[in-house]
matplotlib code that plots the C-alpha trace (Angstrom):
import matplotlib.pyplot as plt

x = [-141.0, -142.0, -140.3, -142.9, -144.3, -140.7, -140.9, -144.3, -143.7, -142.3, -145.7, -147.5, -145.7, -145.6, -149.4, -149.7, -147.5, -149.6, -152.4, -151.1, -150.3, -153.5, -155.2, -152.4, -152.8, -149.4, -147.8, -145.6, -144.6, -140.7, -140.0, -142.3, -141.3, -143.4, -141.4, -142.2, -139.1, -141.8, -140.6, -137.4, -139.5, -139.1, -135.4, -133.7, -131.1, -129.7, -127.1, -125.2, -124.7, -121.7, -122.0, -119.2, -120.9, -122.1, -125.3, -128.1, -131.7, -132.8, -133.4, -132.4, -130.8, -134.2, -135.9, -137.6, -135.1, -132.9, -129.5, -126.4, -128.6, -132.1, -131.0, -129.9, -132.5, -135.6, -133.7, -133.7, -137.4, -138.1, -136.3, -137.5, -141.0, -140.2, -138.0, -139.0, -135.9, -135.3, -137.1, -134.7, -132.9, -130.9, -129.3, -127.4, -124.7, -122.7, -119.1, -116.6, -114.5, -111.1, -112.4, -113.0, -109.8, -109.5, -113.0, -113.0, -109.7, -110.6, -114.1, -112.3, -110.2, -112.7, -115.3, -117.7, -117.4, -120.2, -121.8, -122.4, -120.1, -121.1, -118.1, -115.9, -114.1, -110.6, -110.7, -111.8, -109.5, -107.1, -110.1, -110.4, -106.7, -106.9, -109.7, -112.1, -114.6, -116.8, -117.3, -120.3, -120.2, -123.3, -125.2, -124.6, -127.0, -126.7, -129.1, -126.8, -123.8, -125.4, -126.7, -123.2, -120.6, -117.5, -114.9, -116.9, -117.0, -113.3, -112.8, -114.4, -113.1, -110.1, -108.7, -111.7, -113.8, -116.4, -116.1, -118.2, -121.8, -121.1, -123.7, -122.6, -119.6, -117.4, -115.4, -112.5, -112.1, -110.4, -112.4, -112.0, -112.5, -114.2, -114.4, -110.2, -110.1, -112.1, -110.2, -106.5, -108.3, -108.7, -112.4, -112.0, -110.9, -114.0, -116.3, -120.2, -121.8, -122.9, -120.0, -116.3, -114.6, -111.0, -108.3, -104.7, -102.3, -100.7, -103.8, -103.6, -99.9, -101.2, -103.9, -101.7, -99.3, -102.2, -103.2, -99.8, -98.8, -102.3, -104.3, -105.4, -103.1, -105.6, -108.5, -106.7, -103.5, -101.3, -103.0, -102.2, -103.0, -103.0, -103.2, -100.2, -100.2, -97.8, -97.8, -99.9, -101.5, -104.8, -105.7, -102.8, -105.7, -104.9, -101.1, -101.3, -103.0, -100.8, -98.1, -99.7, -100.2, -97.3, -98.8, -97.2, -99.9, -98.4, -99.1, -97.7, -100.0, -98.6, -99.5, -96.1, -95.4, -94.1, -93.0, -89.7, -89.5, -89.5, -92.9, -93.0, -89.8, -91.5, -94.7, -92.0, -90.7, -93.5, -94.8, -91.2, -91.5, -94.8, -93.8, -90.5, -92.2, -94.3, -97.6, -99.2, -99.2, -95.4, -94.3, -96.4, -94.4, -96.0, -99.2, -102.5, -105.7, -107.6, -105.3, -105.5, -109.5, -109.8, -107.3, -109.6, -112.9, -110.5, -109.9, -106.1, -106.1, -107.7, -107.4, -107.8, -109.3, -112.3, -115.4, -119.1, -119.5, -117.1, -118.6, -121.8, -121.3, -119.2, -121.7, -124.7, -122.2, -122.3, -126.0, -126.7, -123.9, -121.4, -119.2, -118.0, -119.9, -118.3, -118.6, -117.0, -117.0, -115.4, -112.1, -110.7, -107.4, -105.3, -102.5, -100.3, -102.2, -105.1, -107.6, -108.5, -107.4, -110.5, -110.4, -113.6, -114.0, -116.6, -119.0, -120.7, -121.6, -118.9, -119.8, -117.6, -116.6, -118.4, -118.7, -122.3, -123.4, -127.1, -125.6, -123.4, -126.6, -129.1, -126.2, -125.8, -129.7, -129.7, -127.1, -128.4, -131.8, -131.1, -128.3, -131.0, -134.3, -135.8, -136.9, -133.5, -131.7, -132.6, -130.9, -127.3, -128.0, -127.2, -123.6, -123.0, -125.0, -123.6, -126.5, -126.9, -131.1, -130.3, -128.6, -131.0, -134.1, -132.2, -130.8, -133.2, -132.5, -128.9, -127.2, -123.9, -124.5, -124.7, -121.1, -120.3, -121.2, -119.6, -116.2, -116.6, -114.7, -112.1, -111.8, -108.5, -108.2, -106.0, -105.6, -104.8, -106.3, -102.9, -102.6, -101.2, -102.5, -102.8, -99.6, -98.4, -100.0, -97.3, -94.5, -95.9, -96.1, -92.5, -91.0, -93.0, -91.9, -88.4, -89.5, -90.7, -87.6, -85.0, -83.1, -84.4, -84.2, -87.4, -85.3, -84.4, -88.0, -89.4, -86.8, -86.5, -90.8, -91.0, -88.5, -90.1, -93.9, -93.1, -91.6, -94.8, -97.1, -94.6, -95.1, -98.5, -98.7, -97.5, -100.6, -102.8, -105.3, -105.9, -102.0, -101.7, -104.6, -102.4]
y = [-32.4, -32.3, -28.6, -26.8, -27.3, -26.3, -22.9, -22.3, -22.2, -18.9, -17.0, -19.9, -19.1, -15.5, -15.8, -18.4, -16.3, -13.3, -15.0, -16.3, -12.6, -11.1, -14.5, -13.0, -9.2, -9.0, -8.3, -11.4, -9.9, -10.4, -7.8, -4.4, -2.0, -4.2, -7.7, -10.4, -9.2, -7.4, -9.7, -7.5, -4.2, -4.0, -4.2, -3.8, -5.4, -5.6, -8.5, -9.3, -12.4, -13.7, -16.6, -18.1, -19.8, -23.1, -24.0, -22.5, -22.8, -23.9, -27.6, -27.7, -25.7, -26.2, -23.8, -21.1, -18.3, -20.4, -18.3, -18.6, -16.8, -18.7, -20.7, -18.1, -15.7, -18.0, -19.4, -15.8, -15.2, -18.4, -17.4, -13.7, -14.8, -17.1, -15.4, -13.7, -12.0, -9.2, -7.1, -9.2, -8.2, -10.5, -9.2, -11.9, -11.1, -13.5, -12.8, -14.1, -16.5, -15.4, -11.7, -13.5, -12.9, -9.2, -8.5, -9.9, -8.3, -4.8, -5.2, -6.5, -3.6, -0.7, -2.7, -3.8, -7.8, -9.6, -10.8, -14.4, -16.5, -19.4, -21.0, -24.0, -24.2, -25.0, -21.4, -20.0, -21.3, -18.8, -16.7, -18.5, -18.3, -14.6, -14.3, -12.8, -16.1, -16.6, -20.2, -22.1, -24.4, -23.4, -23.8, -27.4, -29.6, -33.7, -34.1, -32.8, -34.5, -37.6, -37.2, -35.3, -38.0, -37.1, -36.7, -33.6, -32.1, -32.6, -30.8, -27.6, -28.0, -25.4, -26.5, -26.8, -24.7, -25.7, -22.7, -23.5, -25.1, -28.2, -28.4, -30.1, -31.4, -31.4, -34.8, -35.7, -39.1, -40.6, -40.5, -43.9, -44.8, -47.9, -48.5, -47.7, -50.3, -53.1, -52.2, -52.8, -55.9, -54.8, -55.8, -57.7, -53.9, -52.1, -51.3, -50.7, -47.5, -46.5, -47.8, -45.6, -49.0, -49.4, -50.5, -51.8, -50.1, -53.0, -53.4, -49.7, -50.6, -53.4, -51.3, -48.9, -50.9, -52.7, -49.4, -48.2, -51.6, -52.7, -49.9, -50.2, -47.2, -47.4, -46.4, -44.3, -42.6, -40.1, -41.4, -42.0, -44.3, -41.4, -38.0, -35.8, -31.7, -29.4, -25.8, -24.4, -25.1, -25.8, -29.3, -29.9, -31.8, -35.1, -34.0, -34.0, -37.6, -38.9, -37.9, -40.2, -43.3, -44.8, -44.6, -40.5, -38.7, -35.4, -33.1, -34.3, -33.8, -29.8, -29.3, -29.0, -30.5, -34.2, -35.4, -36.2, -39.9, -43.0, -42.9, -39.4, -40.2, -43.6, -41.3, -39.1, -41.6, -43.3, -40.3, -40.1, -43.6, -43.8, -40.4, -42.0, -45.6, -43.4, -43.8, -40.4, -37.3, -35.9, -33.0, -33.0, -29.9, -28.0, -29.6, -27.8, -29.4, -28.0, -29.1, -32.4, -32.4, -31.4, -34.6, -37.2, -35.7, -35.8, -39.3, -38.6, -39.9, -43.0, -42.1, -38.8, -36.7, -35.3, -34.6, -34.3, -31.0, -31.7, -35.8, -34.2, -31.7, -34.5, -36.3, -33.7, -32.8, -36.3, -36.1, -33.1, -34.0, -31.6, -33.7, -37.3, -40.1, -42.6, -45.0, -42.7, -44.2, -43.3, -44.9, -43.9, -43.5, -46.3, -46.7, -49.3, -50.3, -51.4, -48.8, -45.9, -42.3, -39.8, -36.0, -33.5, -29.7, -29.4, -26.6, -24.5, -21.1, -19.3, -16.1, -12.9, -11.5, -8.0, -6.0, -5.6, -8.3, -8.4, -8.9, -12.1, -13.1, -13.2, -14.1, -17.4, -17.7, -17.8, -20.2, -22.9, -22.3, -23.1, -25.8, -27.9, -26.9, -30.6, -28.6, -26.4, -29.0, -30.9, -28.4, -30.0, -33.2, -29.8, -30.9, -33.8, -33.9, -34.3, -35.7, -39.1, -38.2, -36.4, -38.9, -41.4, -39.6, -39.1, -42.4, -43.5, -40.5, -39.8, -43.5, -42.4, -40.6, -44.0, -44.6, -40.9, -41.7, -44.6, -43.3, -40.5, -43.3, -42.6, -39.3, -37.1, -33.9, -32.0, -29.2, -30.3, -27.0, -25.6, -21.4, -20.3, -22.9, -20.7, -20.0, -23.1, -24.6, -21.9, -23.9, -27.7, -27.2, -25.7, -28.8, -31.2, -29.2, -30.2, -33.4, -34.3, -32.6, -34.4, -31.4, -32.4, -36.1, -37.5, -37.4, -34.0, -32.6, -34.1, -32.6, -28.9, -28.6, -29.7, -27.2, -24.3, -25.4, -25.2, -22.0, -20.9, -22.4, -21.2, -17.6, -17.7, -19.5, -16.7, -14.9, -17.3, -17.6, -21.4, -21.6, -18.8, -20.1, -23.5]
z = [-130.4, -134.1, -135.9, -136.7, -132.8, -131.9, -134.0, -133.2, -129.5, -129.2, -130.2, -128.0, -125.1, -125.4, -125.8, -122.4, -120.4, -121.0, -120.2, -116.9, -115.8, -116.8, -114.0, -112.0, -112.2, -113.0, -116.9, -118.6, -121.5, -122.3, -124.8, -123.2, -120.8, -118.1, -118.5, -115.9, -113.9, -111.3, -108.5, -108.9, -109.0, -112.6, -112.7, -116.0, -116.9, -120.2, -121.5, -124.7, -126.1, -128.6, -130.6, -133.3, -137.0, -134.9, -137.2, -138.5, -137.9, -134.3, -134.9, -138.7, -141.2, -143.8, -141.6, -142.9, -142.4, -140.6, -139.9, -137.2, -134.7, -134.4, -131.8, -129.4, -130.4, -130.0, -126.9, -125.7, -126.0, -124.5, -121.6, -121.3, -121.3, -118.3, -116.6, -112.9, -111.2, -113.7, -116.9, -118.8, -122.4, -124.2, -127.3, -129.2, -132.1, -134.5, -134.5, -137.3, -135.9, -137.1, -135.5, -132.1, -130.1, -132.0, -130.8, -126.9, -126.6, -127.6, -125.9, -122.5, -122.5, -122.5, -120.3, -122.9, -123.0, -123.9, -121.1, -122.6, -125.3, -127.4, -128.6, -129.1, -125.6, -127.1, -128.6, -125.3, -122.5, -122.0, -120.9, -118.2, -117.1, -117.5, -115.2, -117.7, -117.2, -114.0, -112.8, -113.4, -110.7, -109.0, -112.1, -112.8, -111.0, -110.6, -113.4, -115.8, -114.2, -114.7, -118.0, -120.1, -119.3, -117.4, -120.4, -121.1, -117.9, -117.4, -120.9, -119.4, -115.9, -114.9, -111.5, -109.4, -111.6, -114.2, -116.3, -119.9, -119.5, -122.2, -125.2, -128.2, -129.4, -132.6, -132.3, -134.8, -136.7, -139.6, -142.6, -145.4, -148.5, -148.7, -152.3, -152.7, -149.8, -151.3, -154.4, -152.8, -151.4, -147.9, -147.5, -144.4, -142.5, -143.2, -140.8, -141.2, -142.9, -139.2, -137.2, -135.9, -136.9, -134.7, -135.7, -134.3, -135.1, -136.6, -138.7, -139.7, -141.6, -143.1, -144.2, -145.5, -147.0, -148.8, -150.0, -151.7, -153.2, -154.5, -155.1, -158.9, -160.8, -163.9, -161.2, -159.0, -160.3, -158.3, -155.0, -151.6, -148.5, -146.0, -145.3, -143.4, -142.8, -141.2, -143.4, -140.7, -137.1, -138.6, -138.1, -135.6, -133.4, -135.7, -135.4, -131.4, -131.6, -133.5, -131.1, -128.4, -130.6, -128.3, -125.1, -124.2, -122.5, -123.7, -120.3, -117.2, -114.3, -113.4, -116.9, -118.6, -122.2, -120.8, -124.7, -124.5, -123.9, -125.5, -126.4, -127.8, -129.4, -131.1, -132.3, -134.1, -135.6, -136.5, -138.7, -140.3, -141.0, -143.0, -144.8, -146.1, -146.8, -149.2, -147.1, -147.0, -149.7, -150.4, -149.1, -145.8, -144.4, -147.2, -147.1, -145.2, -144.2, -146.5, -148.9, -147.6, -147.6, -150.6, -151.8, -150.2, -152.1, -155.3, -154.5, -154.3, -150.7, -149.2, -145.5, -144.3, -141.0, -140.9, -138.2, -138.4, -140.0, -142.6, -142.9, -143.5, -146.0, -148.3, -147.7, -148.7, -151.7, -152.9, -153.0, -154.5, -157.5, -156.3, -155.9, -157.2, -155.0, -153.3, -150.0, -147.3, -143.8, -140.6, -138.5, -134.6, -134.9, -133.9, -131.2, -130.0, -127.0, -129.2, -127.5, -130.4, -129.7, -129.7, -129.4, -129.7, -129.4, -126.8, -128.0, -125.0, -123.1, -120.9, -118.4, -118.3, -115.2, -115.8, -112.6, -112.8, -111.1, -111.8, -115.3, -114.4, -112.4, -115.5, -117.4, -116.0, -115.5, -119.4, -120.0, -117.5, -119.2, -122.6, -121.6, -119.4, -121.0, -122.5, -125.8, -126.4, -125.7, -128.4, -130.9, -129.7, -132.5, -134.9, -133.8, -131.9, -128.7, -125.2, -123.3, -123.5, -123.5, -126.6, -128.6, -127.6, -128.6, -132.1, -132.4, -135.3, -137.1, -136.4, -135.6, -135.8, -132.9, -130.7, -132.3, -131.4, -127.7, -126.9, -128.5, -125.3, -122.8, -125.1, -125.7, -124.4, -123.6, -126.0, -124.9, -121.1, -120.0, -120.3, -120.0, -123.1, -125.8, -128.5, -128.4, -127.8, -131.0, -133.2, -131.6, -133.0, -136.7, -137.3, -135.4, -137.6, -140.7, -139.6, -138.6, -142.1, -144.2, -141.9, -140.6, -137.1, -135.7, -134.0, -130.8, -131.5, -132.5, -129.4, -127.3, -128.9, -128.8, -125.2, -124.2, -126.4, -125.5, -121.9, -122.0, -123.8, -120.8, -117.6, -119.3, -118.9, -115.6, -114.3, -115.2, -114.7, -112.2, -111.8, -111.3, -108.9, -106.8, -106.4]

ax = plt.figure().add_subplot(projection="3d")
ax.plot(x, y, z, "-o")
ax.set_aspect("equal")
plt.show()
């Protein structure tokens, strides 16, 4: 469906519906005192809706007014004009991400959670362990099953429990820059403009060995093959991949921290190893993400992370002149076995547990509406979608997003579902700090987090609901 049809249908539909109730002798109208609710005698019912920055706009951020809100509001009225069990309200409000946590705890406490939340899942999942989130399960149907593949549904799965409804996703890549790699003569490693090349991780030192030993100084002075971060827990995604390069799944399958091994030990070492050999930026235990971004757009780095939102605004900067141009393609991150490592942060809508259950009833009516309806669901190619419909429809004019889907048979979950990951992400970055200065061995780092993340994760277990039910 063409934009403007999609942003014209809210006064189309309001004006249908209306119709269809006056041929009915009933009244349709979502937002008046007599909603369509009427096979509920008029019931009220009134529910709150949280949403994180996602996008803006409903299909695209050109829009006409196009804010952080469209989506949810239009999806709203769509669904209030529709709806038949209740005199539905939704009220939707965009909450600053670093306010999140502040906010839901303060709300939880004197009874006033939203009754709907629109966010990344990783931020959301000790939530669920709490006991704050209600399970979805009897909102997912087999059409959707079949459609979002499974990696996704395991990423919002809690024990038994489906407990976010997935929508889009966020997935993390290396980022490259071809022209610093045709320049160290590494032409034969780059992959197509539209194409997630993979490489072996044997290919991957060449590459960057190619890259500090060849790259032209006169072109590119004070740069770097790769980037490496540890001031902070902010990117640490890239970090926990990297620990796995060597085959270490990271969480056993009680969901303890299962590092400590050969293979965790080799992934320790391996990051020591390129720091040393001069392979990534100095000082990495000083070094943020940002910082680290903001190298590669400087050309001061040749490999570096990245994901969608963050390809496409270099990629809009370069366009607009905002930034110097240059061929920027994307890279899975290699490991030993050959197969690339893939991560994403699987965006969707959670439930709280309020005690009003006509609330948690319309609450979840709303969130399987606008996660299965063909024409909202469309709005997920604002990210990366998780239906393969979606993707497919948009394939002509998004085809990294056919690259983006079959990387899913890759994809691990990062946070392992783990109660307490939040917490458990402090403990990473101070290890790797030592890591990188030398005043912990690799055997040593891997040994010391293990012990401290676990503690972190039995602490919570004890609180948490999916452990206590096992």
């Amino acid at each position: 469906m063409k934009r403007k049809r999609l942003l014209a249908a809210t006064g189309a539909l309001m004006m249908l519906t209306s119709v269809i109730a006056g041929c009915s002798g009933g009244n349709n109208e979502a937002n008046s005192g007599a909603s369509a609710g009427q096979a509920s005698a008029g019931k009220k019912v009134e529910i709150k809706v949280w949403l994180t920055p996602q996008w803006k706009g409903v299909l695209d951020a050109s829009e006409k007014g196009a804010d952080y809100d469209s989506f949810l509001k239009y999806a709203a009225e769509k669904f209030t004009a529709q709806y038949k069990k209740y005199d539905a309200k939704v009220n939707v409000e965009v909450i600053a991400g670093d306010q999140r946590d502040q906010l839901l705890n303060v709300n939880l406490s004197s009874g006033t959670a939203p009754d709907v939340f629109f966010e990344s899942v990783f931020a959301m999942g000790d939530y669920v362990h709490r006991g704050a989130l209600a399970p979805l399960n009897d909102i997912v149907d087999d059409q959707a099953k079949s459609d979002i593949p499974q990696s996704y549904w395991d990423a919002v799965t809690f024990g038994k429990d489906i407990y976010f409804y997935p929508f889009q996703h966020n997935p993390g890549t290396l980022v490259y820059n071809a022209d610093m790699l045709k320049a160290a003569g590494l032409d034969k490693f780059i992959g197509g403009e539209n194409e997630i090349k993979t490489w072996t991780l044997d290919e991957y030192e060449q590459i960057l060995k190619g890259l500090k030993d060849n790259l032209p100084k006169d072109k590119y002075s004070n740069a770097y093959p790769m980037s490496l971060f540890a001031v902070n827990n902010q990117g640490d995604t890239w970090n926990l991949a990297y620990l796995r390069m060597f085959g270490n799944k990271f969480f056993d399958d009680k969901g303890n921290v299962a590092l400590d091994d050969e293979k965790g030990v080799k992934a320790a070492a391996w990051l020591k190893k390129i720091k040393d050999a001069g392979y990534t930026n100095p000082g990495p235990e000083s070094v943020s993400s940002n910082d680290a971004n903001g190298m590669f757009q400087n050309q001061q780095l040749a490999i570096s992370f990245t994901n969608p939102i963050l390809f496409n605004n270099m990629k809009v900067g370069m366009d607009t002149g905002k930034s110097t141009k240059f061929d920027i393609r994307l890279a899975n991150i290699p490991s030993a076995t050959g197969e690339p490592l893939s991560f994403t942060y699987v965006v969707g809508a959670s439930v709280f547990q309020n005690k009003d259950e006509k609330r948690v009833e319309v609450a979840k009516d709303f969130v399987k509406f606008f996660s299965t309806d063909p024409e909202l669901v469309k709005s997920s190619k604002n990210g990366i979608p998780v239906r393969s419909s979606v993707s497919d429809e948009f394939k002509n004019e998004k085809p990294l997003f056919a690259a983006y889907n079959a990387n899913s048979k890759y994809l691990f979950n990062f946070t392992g579902n783990v109660p307490g990951y939040s917490q458990l992400r402090e403990v990473l970055y101070p290890g790797l700090q030592a890591l990188y200065t030398g005043a912990k061995t690799p055997e040593q780092f891997v040994k010391e987090y293990q012990t401290g993340g676990n503690k972190v994760i039995q602490t919570n277990k004890e609180n948490s609901i999916i452990y206590q039910k096992k």
